[in-house]
MARBA-888940 format. One record per residue: residue number from 0; y, x, z of N, C-alpha, C in turn. Coordinates in steps of 0.1 Angstrom, whole numbers, plus 5000, padded with zeros to 4 digits. Each point is the difference from the previous one (the first is absolute). Example, Ala and Ser with C-alpha at 12.3 -4.5 7.8 and 13.67 -1.06 7.14 Angstrom:
BEGIN
n  nY  nX  nZ  caY  caX  caZ  cY  cX  cZ
0  4943  5132  5078  5012  4991  5000  5012  5009  5000
1  5011  4996  4993  5011  5009  5000  5011  4992  5008
***
This chain:
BEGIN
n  nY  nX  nZ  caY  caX  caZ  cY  cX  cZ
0  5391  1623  6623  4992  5011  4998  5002  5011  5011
1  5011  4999  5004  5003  5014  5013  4996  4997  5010
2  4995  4984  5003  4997  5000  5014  4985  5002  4998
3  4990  4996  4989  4991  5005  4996  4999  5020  5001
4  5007  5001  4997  5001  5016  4998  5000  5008  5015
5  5006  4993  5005  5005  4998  5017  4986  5001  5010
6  4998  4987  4994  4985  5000  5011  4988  5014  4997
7  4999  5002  4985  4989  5008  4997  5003  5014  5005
8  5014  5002  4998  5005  5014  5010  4996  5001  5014
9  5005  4988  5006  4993  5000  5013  4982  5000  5005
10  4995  4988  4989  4988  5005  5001  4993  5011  5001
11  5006  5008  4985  5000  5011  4997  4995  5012  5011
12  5012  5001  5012  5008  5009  5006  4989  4998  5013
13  4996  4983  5004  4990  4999  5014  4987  5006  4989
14  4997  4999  4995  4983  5005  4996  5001  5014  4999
15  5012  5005  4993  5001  5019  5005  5001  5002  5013
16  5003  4990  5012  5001  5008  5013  4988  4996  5005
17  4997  4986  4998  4983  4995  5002  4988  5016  4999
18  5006  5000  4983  4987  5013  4995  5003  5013  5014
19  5009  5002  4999  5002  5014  5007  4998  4998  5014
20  5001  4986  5004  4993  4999  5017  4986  5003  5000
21  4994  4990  4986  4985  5003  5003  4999  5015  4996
22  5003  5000  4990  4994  5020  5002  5003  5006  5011
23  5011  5001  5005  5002  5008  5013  4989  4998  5011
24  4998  4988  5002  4991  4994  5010  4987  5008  4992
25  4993  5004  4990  4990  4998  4997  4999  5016  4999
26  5011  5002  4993  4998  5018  5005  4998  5001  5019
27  5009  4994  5004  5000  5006  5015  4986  5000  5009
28  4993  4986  4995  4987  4996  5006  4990  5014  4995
29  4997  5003  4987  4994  5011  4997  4999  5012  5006
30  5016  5004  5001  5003  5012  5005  5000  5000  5018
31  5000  4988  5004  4996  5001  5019  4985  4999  4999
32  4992  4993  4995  4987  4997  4998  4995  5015  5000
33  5004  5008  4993  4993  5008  4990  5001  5013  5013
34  5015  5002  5009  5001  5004  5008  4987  4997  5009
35  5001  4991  5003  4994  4996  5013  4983  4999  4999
36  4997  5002  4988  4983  5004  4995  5004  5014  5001
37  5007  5007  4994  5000  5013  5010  4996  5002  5006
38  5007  4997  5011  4998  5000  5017  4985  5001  5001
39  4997  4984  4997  4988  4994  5000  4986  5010  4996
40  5005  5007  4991  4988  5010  4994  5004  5012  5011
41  5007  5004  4999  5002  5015  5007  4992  4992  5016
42  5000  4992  5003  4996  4998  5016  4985  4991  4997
43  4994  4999  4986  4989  4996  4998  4994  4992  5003
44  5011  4988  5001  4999  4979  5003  4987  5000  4991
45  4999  4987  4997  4988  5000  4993  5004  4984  4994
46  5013  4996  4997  5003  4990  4996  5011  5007  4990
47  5002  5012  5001  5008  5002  4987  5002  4997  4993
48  4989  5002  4989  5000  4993  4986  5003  4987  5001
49  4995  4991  5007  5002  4988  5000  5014  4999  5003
50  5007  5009  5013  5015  4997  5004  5011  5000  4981
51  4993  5010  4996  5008  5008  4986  5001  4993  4989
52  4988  4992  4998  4995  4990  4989  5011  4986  5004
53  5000  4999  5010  5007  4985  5001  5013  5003  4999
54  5005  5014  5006  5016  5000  4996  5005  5004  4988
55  4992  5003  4991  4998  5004  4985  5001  4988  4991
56  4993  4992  5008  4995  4985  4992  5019  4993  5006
57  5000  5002  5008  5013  4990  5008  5018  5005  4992
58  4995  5016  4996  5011  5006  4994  5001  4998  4985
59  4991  4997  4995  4996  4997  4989  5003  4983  4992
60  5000  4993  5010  5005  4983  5001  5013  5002  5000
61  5006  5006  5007  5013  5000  4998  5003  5005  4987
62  4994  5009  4995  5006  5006  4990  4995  4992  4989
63  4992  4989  5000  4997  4994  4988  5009  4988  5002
64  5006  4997  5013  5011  4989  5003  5010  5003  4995
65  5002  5016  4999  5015  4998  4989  4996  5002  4989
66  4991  5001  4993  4999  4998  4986  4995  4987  4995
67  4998  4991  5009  4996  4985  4997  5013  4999  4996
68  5014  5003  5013  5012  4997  4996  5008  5003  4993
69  4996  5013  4992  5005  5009  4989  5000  4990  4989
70  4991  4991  4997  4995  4988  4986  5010  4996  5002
71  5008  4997  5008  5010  4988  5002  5012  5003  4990
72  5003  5016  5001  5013  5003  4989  4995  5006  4987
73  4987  4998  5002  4998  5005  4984  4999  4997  4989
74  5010  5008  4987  5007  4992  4994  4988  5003  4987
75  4995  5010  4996  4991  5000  4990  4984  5004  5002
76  4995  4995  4991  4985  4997  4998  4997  5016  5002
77  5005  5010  4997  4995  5013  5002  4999  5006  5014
78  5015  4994  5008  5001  5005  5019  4990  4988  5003
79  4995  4990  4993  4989  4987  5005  4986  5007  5001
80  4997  5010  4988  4988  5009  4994  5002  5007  5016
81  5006  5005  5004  5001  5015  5006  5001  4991  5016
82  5007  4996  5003  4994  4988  5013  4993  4996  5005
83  4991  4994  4987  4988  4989  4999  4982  5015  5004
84  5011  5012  4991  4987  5011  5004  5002  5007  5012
85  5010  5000  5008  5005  5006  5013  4990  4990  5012
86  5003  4987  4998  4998  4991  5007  4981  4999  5000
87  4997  5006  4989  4979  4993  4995  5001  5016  5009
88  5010  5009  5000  4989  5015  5005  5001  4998  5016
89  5013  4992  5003  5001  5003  5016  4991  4990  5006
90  4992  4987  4989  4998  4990  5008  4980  5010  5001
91  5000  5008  4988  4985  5000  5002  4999  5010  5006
92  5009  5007  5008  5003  5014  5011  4998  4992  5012
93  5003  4989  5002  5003  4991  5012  4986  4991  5003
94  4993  5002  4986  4986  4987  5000  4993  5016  5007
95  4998  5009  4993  4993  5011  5005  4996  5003  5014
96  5013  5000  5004  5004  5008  5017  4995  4988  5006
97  5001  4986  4997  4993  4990  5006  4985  5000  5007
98  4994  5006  4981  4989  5003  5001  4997  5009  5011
99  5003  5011  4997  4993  5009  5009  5008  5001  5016
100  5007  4991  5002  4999  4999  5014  4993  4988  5003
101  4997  4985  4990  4987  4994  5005  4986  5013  5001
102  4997  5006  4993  4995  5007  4998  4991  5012  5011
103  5014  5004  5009  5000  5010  5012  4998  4987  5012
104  5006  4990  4998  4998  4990  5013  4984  4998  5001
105  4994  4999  4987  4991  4997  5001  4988  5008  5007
106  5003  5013  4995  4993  5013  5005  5002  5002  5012
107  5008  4997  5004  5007  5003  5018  4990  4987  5009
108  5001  4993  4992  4987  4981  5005  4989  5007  5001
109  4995  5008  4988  4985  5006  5003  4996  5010  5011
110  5010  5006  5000  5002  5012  5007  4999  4992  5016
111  5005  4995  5001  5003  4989  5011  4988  4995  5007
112  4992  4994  4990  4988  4991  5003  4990  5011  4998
113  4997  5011  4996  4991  5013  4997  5002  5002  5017
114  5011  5006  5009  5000  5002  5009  4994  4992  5013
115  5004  4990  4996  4993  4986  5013  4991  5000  4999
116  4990  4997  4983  4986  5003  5004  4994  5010  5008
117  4999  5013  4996  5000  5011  5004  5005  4999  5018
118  5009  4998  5000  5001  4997  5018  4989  4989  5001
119  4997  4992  4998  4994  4987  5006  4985  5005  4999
120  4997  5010  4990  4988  5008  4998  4995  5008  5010
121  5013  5006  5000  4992  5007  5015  5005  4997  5016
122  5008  4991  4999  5000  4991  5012  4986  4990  4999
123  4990  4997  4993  4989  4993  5000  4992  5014  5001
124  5000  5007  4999  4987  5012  5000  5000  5000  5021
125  5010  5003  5005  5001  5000  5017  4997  4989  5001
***
């Protein structure tokens, strides 16, 4: 039984440093991203939102990668409750920001092809 007891400590011990890599990573992606859409707005890129949405979405994976890993030591059905609802809110925060950066890609395509016509319109008028 100790060497049983042995391994689960150690398991234990890699999924708490596992969890805390992904969060750090997941915090840090947010907080450079979030920086750097700054920038992006104060100098009035026009890919912003989109820059902002994907590092949102990317910091947010991580942070649902350590709570995939969190299930690993949990010992009752109530920390399984509270997990299982961390994990349904960050996954449908992450289905969202998907959205609406398919969403803005798509608008930036129209915007895109609105313009060419319009050139090719009045490049055919000369």
């Amino acid at each position: 039984m100790e060497i049983i007891e042995m391994f689960e400590n150690i398991l234990e011990l890699i999924v708490e440093i596992g969890i805390l890599i992904f969060e750090f990573i997941g915090v840090g992606v947010i907080i450079w991203t979030s920086l750097v859409s700054l920038s992006k707005y104060v100098r009035r890129k026009e890919d912003t939102r989109i820059y902002l949405a994907k590092g949102l979405a990317m910091g947010l994976e991580f942070k649902l990668g350590s709570e995939i890993l969190r299930t690993v030591v949990v010992r009752e059905w109530k920390e399984i409750a509270i997990v299982a609802g961390i994990i349904l809110l960050r996954a449908t925060l992450t289905f969202l920001i998907h959205w609406e950066i398919k969403q803005e890609e798509l608008a930036e395509q129209r915007d895109i092809e609105t313009d060419e016509m319009r050139e090719n319109a009045l490049s055919d008028k000369e």
